[in-house]
C-alpha positions in Angstrom: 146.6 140.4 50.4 145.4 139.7 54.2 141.7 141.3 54.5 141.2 142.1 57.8 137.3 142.2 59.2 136.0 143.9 62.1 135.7 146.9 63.2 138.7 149.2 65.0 136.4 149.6 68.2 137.5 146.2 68.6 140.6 146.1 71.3 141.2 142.4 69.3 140.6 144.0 65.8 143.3 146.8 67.2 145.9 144.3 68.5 145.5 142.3 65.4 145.9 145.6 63.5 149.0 146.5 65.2 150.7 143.1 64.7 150.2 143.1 60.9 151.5 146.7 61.2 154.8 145.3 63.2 155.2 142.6 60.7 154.8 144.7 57.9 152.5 143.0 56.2 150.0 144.2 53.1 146.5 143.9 54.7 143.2 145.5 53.9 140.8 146.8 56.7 136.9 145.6 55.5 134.3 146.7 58.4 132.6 143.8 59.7 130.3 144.1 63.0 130.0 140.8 64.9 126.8 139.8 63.8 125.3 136.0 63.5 124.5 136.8 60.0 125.5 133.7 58.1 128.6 135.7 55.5 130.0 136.3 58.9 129.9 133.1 60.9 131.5 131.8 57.3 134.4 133.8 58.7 134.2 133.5 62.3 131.9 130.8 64.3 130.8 133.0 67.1 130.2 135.8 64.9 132.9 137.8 66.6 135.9 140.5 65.7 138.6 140.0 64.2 138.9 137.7 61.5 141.2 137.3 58.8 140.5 136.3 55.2 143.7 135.1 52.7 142.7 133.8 49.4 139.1 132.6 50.3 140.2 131.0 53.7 139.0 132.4 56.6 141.1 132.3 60.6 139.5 133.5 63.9 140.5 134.5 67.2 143.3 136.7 68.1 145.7 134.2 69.2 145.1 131.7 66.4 145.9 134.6 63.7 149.1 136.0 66.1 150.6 132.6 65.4 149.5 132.4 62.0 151.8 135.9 61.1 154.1 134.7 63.1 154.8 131.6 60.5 154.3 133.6 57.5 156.4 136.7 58.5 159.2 135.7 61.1 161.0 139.1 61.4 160.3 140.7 63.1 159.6 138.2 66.1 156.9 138.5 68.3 158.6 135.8 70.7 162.0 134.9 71.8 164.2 132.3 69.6 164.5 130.5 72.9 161.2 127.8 73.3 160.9 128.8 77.2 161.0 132.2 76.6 159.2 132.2 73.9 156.6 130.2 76.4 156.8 132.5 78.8 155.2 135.6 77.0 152.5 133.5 75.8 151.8 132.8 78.9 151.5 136.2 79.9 149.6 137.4 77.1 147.4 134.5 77.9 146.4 135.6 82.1 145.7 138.6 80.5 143.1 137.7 78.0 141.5 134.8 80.4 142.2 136.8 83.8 141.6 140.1 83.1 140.2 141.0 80.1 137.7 138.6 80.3 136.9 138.7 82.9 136.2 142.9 83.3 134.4 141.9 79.9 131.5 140.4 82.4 130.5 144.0 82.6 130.5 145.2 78.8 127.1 145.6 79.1 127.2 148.6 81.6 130.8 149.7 80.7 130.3 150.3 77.3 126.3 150.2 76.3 125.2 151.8 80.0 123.0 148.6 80.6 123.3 147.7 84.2 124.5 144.6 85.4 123.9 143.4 88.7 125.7 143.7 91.8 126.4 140.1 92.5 128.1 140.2 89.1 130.1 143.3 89.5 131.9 142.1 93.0 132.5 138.6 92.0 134.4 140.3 89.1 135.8 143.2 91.0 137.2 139.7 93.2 138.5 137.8 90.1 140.0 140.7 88.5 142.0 141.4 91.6 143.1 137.6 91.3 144.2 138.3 87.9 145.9 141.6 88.3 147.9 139.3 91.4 148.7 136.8 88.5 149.5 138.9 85.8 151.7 140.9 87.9 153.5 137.5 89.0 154.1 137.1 85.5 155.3 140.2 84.0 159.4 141.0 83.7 159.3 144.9 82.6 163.1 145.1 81.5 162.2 147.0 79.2 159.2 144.7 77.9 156.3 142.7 79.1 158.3 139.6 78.9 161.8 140.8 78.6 164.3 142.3 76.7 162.6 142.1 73.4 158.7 143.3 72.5 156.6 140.0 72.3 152.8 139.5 71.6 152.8 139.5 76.1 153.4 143.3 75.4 150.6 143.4 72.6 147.9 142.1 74.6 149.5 144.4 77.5 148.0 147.5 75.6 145.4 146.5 74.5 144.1 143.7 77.5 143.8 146.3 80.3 141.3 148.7 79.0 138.1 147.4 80.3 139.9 146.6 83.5 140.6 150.6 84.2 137.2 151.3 82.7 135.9 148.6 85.4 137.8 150.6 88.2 136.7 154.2 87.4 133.0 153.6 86.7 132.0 150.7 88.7 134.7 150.3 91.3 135.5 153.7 92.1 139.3 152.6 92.5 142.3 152.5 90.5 142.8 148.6 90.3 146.3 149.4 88.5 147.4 151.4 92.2 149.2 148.3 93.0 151.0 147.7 89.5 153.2 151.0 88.6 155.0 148.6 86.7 151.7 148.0 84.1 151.3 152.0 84.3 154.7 152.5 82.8 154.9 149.7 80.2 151.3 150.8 78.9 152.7 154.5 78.6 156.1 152.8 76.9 154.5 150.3 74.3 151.7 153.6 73.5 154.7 155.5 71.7 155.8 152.7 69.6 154.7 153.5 66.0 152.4 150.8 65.6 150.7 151.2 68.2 150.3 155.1 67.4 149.8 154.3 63.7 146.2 152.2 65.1 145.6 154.6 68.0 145.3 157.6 65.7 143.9 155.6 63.0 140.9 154.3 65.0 140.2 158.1 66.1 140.3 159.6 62.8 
């Protein structure tokens, strides 16, 4: 059985949750904070959430264990049969990790523990953020999906890649930065009914 380590305030723990839950694969949750204690780092090399553990072998980073689920369970897909398609909504999910979510992650500090950051850092990533919203949006299809006509991985790191972004607005910005993307409003509000995305929502509350 897939042990999975982390824990579920973890939007990568959550997404890597929810794709094991698609797949409908056996897995066993086992809280691990991101610490650079030297059990963890066995697991992970930065000491960060999630990793994976299947029969005393260990896989880090979201992407990296995505593809790995992806070989061992093919149905259902996370990406198109067709290679460019396929392409295409890794490249989405991709500007949203490196554009946006890490980039609002600049501020974690003051979004999430309330230690300020300062305000050179806060308008250079209010900037790039706006830079990655205009890419993301670029990118994304909407019909119905992030990518297309199917749900894909792009629509995975859709839910769970904008949070800090609208935290980032409301507390530091003062501004919805998802105004100018209805289209992001409406596909989070879509994907947040489907039931695997429910199933970790309501778990991670509980």
């Amino acid at each position: 059985m897939i042990k999975l380590y982390g824990l579920r305030m973890s939007n990568y723990y959550s997404l890597t949750k929810a794709v094991l839950i698609e797949k409908g694969l056996d897995f066993e949750e086992v809280k691990a904070p991101p610490t650079q204690k030297e059990d963890n780092l066995a697991r992970t090399p930065m000491g960060k959430m999630p990793s994976i553990g299947v029969d005393g072998h260990y896989l880090s980073e979201s992407f990296a264990i995505v593809n790995y689920l992806e070989r061992i369970q093919p149905e259902p897909a996370l990406l198109p049969e067709d290679p460019f398609e396929a392409a295409k909504a890794l490249e989405l999910a991709y500007h949203i990790k490196l554009d946006v979510e890490l980039v609002a992650r600049r501020c974690i500090s003051e979004l999430v523990f309330n230690i300020p950051v300062s305000d050179e850092v806060k308008a250079a990533t209010e900037k790039d953020l706006v830079r990655g919203l205009q890419a993301v949006g670029q990118l994304l299809v909407c019909s119905p999906y992030a990518a297309g006509e199917t749900f894909t991985i792009a629509d995975m790191y859709v839910n769970y890649g904008f949070g800090l972004t609208q935290a980032f607005g409301a507390q530091i910005a003062n501004k919805d930065l998802l105004a100018d993307y209805p289209q992001i409003t409406e596909l989070l509000a879509r994907i947040a009914d489907r039931p695997s995305i429910k199933r970790v929502t309501e778990e991670a509350a509980a």
